[in-house]
C-alpha positions as CSV (number, residue, x, y, z in Angstrom):
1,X,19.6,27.0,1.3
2,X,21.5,26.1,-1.6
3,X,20.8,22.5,-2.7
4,X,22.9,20.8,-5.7
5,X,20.2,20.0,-8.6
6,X,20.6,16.0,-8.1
7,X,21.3,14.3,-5.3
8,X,22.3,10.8,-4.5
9,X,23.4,8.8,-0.9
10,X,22.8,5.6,-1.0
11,X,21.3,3.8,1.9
12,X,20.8,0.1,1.2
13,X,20.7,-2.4,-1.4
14,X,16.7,-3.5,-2.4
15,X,14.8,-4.6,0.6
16,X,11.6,-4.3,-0.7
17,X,9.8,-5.9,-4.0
18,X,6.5,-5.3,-5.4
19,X,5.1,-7.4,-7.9
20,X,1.9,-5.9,-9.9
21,X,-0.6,-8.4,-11.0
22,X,-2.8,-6.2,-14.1
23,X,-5.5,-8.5,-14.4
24,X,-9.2,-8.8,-12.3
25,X,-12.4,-10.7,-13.4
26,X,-14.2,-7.5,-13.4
27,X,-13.4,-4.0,-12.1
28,X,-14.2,-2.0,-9.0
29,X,-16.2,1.1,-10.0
30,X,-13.9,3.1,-7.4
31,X,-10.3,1.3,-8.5
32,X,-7.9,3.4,-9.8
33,X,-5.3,0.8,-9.7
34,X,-4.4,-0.1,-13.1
35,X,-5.7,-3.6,-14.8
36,X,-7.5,-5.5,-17.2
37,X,-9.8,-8.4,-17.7
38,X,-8.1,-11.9,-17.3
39,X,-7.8,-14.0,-19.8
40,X,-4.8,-16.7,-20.1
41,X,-3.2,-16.2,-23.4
42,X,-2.7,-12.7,-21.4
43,X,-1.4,-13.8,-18.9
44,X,1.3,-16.4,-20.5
45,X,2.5,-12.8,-22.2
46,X,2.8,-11.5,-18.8
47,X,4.8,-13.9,-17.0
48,X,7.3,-13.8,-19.9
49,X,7.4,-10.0,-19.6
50,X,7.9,-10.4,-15.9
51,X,10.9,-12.6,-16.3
52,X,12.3,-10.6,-19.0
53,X,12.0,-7.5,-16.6
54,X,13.0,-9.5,-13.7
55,X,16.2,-11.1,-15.0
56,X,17.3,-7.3,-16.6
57,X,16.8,-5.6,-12.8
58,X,19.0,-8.8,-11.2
59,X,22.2,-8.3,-13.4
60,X,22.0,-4.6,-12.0
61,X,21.1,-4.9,-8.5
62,X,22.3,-6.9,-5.2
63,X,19.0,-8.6,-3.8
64,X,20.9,-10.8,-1.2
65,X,18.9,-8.5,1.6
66,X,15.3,-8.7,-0.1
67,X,13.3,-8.9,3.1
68,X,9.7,-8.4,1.4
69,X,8.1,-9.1,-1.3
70,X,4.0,-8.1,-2.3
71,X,2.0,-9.4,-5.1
72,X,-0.9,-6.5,-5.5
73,X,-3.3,-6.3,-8.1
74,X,-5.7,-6.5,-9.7
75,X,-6.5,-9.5,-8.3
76,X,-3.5,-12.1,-7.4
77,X,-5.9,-14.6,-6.7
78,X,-7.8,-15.2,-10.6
79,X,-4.8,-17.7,-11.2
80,X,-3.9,-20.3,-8.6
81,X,-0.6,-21.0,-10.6
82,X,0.9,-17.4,-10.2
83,X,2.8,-17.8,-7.2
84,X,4.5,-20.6,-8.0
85,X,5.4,-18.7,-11.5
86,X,6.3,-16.1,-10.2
87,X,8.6,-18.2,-7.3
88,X,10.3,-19.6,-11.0
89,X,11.0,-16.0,-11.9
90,X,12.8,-15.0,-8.3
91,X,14.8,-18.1,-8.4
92,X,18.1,-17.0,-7.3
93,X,16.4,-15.4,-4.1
94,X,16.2,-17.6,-1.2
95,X,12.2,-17.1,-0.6
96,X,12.3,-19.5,2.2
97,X,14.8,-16.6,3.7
98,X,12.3,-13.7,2.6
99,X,10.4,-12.3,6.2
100,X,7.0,-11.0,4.7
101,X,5.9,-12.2,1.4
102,X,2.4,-10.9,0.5
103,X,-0.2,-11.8,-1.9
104,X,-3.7,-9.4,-1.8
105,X,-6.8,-11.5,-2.8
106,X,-10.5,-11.3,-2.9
107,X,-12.4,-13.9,-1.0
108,X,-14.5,-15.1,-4.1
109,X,-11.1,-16.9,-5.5
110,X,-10.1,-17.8,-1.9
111,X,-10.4,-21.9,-1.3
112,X,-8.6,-24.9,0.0
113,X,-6.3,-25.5,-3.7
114,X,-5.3,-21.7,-3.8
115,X,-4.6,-21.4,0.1
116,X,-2.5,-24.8,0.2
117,X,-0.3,-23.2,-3.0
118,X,0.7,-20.1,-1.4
119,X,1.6,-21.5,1.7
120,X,4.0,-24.2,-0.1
121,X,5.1,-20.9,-2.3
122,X,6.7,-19.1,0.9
123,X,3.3,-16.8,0.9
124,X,3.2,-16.3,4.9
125,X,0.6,-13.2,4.7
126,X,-2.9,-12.8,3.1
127,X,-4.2,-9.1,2.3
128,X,-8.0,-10.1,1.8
129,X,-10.2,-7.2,-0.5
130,X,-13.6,-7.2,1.7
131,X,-14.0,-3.4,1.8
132,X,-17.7,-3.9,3.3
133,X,-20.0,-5.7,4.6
134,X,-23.2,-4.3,3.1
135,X,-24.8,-6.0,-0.3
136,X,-25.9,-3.0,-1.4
137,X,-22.4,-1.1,-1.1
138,X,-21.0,-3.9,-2.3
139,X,-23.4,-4.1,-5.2
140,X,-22.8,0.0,-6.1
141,X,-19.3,-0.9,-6.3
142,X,-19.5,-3.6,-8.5
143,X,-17.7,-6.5,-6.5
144,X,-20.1,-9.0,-7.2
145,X,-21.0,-12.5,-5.5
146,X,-19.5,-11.5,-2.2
147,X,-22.3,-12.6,-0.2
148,X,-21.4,-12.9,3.9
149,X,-21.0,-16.6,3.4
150,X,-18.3,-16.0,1.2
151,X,-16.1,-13.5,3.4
152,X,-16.8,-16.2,6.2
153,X,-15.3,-18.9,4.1
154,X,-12.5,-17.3,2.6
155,X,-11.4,-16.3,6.5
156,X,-12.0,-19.5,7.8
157,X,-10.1,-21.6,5.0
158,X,-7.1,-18.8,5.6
159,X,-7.4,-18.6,9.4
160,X,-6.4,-22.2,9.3
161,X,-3.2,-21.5,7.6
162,X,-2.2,-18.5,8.0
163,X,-0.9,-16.6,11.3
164,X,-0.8,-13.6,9.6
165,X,-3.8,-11.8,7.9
166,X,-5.1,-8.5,7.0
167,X,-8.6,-7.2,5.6
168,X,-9.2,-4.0,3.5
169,X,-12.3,-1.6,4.8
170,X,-13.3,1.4,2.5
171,X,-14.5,3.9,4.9
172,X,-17.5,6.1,3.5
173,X,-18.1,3.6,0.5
174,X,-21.9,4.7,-1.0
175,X,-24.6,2.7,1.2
176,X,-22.6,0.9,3.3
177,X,-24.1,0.7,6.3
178,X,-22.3,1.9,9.4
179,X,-23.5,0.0,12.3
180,X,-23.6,-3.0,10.1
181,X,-20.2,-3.0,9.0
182,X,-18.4,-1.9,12.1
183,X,-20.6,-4.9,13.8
184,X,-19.4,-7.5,11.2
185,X,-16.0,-6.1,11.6
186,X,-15.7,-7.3,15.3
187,X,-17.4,-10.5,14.8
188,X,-14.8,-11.4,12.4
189,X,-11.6,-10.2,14.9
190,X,-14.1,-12.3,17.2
191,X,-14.3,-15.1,15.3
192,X,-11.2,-15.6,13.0
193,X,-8.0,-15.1,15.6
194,X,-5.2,-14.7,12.9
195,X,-6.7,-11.3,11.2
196,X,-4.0,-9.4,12.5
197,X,-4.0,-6.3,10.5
198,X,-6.3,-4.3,9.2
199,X,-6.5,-1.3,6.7
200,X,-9.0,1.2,6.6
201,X,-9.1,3.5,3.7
202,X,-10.8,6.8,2.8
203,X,-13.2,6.6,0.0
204,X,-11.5,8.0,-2.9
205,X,-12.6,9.3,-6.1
206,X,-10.0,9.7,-8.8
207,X,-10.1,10.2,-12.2
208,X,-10.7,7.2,-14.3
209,X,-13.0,5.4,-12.3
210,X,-16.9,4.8,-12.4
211,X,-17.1,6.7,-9.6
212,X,-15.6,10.1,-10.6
213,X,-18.0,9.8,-14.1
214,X,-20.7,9.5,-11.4
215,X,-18.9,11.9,-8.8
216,X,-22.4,14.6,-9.6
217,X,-24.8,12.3,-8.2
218,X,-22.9,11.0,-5.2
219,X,-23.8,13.0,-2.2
220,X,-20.4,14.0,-1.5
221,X,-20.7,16.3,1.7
222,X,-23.3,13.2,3.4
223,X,-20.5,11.2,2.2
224,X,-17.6,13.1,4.0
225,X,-19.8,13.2,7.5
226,X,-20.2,9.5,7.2
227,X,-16.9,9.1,7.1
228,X,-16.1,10.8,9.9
229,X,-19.0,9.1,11.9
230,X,-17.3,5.4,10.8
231,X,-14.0,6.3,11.5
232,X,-15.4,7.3,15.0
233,X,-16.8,4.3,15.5
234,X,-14.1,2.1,13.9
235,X,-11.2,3.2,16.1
236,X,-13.3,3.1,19.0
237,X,-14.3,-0.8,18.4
238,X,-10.1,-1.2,17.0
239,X,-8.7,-0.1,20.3
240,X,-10.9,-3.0,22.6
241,X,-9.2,-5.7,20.1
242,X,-5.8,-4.8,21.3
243,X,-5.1,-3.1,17.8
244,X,-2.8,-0.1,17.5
245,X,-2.8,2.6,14.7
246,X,0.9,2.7,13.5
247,X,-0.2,4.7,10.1
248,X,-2.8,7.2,9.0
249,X,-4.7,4.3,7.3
250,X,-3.3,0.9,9.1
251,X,-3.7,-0.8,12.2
252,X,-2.6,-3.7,13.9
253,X,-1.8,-6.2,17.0
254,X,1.5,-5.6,18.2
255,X,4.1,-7.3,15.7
256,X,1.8,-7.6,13.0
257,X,2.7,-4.2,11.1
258,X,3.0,-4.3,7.4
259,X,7.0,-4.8,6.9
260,X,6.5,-4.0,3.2
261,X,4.6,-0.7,3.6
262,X,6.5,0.4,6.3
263,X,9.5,0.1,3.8
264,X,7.6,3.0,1.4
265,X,6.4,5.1,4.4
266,X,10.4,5.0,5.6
267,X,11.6,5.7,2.7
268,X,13.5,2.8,2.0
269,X,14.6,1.6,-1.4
270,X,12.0,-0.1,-3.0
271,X,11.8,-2.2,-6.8
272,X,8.4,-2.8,-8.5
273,X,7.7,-5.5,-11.5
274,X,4.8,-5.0,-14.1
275,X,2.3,-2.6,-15.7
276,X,1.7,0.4,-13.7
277,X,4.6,-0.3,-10.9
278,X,7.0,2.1,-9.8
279,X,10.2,1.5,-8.0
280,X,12.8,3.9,-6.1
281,X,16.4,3.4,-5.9
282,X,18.5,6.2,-3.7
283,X,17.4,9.5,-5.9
284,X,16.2,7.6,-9.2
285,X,12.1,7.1,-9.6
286,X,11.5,4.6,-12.0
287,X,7.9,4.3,-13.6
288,X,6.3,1.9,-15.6
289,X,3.7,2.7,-18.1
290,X,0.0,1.3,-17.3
291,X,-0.3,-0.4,-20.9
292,X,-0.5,-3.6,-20.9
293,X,0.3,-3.9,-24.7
294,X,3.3,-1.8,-24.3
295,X,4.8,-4.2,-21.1
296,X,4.3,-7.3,-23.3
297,X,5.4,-5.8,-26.5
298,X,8.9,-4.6,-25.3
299,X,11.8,-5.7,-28.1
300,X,15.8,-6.3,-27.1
301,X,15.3,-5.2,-23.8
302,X,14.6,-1.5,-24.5
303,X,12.1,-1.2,-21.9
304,X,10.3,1.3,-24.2
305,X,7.4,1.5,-20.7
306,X,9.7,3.1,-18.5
307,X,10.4,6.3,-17.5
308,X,13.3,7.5,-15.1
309,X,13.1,10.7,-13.1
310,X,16.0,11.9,-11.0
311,X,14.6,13.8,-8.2
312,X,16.7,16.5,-6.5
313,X,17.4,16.7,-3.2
314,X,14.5,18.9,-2.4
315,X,12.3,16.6,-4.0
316,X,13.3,13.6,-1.5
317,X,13.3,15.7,1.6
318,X,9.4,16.5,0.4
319,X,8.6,12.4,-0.2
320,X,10.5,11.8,2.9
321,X,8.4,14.1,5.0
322,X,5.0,13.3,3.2
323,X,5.7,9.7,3.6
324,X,7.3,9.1,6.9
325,X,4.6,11.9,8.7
326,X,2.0,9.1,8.0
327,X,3.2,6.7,10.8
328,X,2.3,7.7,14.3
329,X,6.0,7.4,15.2
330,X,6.6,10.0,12.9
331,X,10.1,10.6,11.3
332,X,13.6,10.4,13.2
333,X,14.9,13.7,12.9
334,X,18.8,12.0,13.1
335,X,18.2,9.4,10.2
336,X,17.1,12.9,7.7
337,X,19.3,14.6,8.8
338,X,22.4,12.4,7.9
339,X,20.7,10.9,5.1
340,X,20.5,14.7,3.3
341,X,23.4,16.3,4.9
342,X,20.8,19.2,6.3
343,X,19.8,20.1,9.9
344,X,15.6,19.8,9.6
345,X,14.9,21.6,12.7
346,X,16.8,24.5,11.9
347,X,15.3,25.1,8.2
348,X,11.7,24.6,9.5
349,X,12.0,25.9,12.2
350,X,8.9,28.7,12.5
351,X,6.9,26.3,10.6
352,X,7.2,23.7,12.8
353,X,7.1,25.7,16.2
354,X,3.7,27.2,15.1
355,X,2.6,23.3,14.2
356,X,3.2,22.6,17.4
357,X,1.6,25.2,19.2
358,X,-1.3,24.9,17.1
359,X,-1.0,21.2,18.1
360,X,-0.7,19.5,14.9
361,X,2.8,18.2,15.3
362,X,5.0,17.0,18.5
363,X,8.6,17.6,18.6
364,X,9.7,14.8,20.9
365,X,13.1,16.0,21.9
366,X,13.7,12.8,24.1
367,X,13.4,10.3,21.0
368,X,14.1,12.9,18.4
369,X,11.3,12.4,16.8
370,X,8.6,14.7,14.5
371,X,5.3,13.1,14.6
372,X,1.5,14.4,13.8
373,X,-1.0,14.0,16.5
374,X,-4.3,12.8,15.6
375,X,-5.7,15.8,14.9
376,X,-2.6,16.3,12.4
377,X,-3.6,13.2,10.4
378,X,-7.2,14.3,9.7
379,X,-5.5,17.4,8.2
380,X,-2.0,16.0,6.9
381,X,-2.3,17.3,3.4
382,X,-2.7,21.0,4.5
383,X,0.3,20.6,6.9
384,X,2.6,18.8,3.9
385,X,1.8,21.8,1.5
386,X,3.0,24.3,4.5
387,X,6.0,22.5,5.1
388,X,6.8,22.2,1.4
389,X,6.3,25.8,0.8
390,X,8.5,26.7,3.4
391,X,11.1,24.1,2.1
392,X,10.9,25.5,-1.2
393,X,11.5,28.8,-0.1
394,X,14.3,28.2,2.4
């Protein structure tokens, strides 16, 4: 299969912004997101950084069919005034226009100032941190002072604005206690109607965190069967709520999926602001460095902090795959087809036939769609690596 080294089709203009927010009041022990301790004067370097980056990107590209934007962190929520700073910034987007508009935040800085802000600032969704619901998990992990009460207050305060909010579960995080958690989880869906979303992540343990230095003394195998009993338990209390998995990691009522993720996990053209972020744009990966010293220090509009990566055509129909075999509806076999001039079916074919038959993957021929089964998802990574292989090879 002979493939032209780069490859570029365009498919839309930006739909889809990401704003990174590098600063928390203290860090996770299992974050591997980039940031730094707040403090203001570092923050007044940011926002002038973030306009500077901002106002370069908008003299290149059409944003007249933004439909998303997400402030992710760190933790959005240390400084009550960044919305509306960051609203200055995106002035020549109509925000009112904008259909999701995102901010993540832990309930410590959640209250009734913050909350009225984001809703006169176009925020219309809340992505709350509460990850557990066990002190002494919660304690391991270093998120401090998020007592019950807390969680409770931050939902209720947000429940009364907000028709659209999501909460963050770590699945298998050290000593949090099953029943406990997957108990507290239903009270809330019980109690606060507008948590409409809700993502449940793996545990994971990367490099650079408190938790890979301590990886030795973490019982990882009691760790992975706990998992597996929580998820078991977690989907099993999900499904009576009326909540749907749509995505390897995310569920949620009918209507309420993430409009922002489901713009990475389709592959859509994406642009991302500020330390750390990375943005794609039709065959060109941009990357920005995670140093803060280097965003804020950037002269004449070099941009010194980025790095641009063309990525062949073999490279997208990987990233394509790995990305849009996440969602339970899988990937339209049409739409990558035309998108990479290439008939899918045909170049993977004995791959996929013995997917199938092992059932890891369903062909639907009536939708033409590819889609893992659920039994696929718990072993996605394997499956990706195959395909690639074969890809490569083809």
């Amino acid at each position: 299969m002979a493939y032209v080294k780069f490859w570029s089709n365009s498919i839309e203009n930006i739909r889809h912004l990401y704003i990174h927010f590098p600063f928390c009041a203290s860090k996770c022990r299992y974050c591997s997101f980039y940031s730094i301790e707040y403090s203001p004067d570092y923050y007044e370097l940011y926002i002038k950084s973030l306009k500077n980056e901002f106002d370069y990107y908008s003299d290149l590209y059409d944003f007249s069919e933004l439909s998303t934007i997400y402030v992710g962190g760190g933790n959005p929520c240390v400084n009550e005034e960044l919305t509306s700073d960051i609203n200055k910034i995106l002035s020549p987007i109509p925000l009112s226009s904008i259909k999701e508009y995102t901010i993540e935040g832990n309930p410590v800085n959640i209250n009734s100032s913050i909350v009225c802000l984001l809703k006169d600032n176009y925020i219309n969704r809340v992505s709350l941190g509460v990850q557990s619901f066990t002190d002494k998990a919660l304690t391991f992990a270093n998120r401090l002072f998020q007592m019950k009460d807390i969680v409770d207050n931050s939902l209720s305060i947000l429940n009364e604005r907000f028709t659209n909010i999501s909460i963050d579960i770590i699945n298998c995080l050290p000593y949090a206690d099953i029943e406990r958690d997957t108990n507290e989880i239903g009270r809330v869906i019980d109690q606060f109607d507008n948590v409409r979303h809700i993502s449940f992540y793996d545990l994971s343990i990367d490099e650079g965190t408190v938790f890979y230095d301590k990886r030795f003394a973490l019982n990882i195998k009691e760790l992975e069967k706990k998992r597996n009993r929580y998820e078991k338990k977690f989907t099993e209390l999900i499904s009576g709520y009326n909540f749907n998995r749509y995505e390897v990691s995310n569920y949620s009522q009918n209507g309420f999926e993430s409009l922002h993720n489901l713009g990475y996990w389709k592959y859509k053209n994406f642009l991302g602001l500020g330390p750390s972020a990375h943005s794609l744009i039709d065959n060109l990966r941009i990357e920005n460095s995670p140093d803060f010293g280097l965003y804020v220090s950037d002269k004449n509009g070099k941009f010194s902090y980025k790095k641009n990566i063309r990525l062949t055509k073999v490279e997208q129909i990987e990233e394509y795959l790995m990305m849009g075999l996440r969602l339970v509806e899988g990937i339209n076999i049409k739409d990558i087809n035309d998108r990479f001039e290439i008939d899918l079916l045909k170049i993977l074919e004995n791959i996929i036939e013995n997917l199938v038959k092992s059932k890891l993957l369903i062909l639907d021929n009536n939708s033409a769609r590819l889609k893992t089964t659920t039994a696929g998802m718990q072993t996605l990574n394997k499956i990706l690596v195959d395909i690639f292989l074969h890809l490569e090879e083809s």
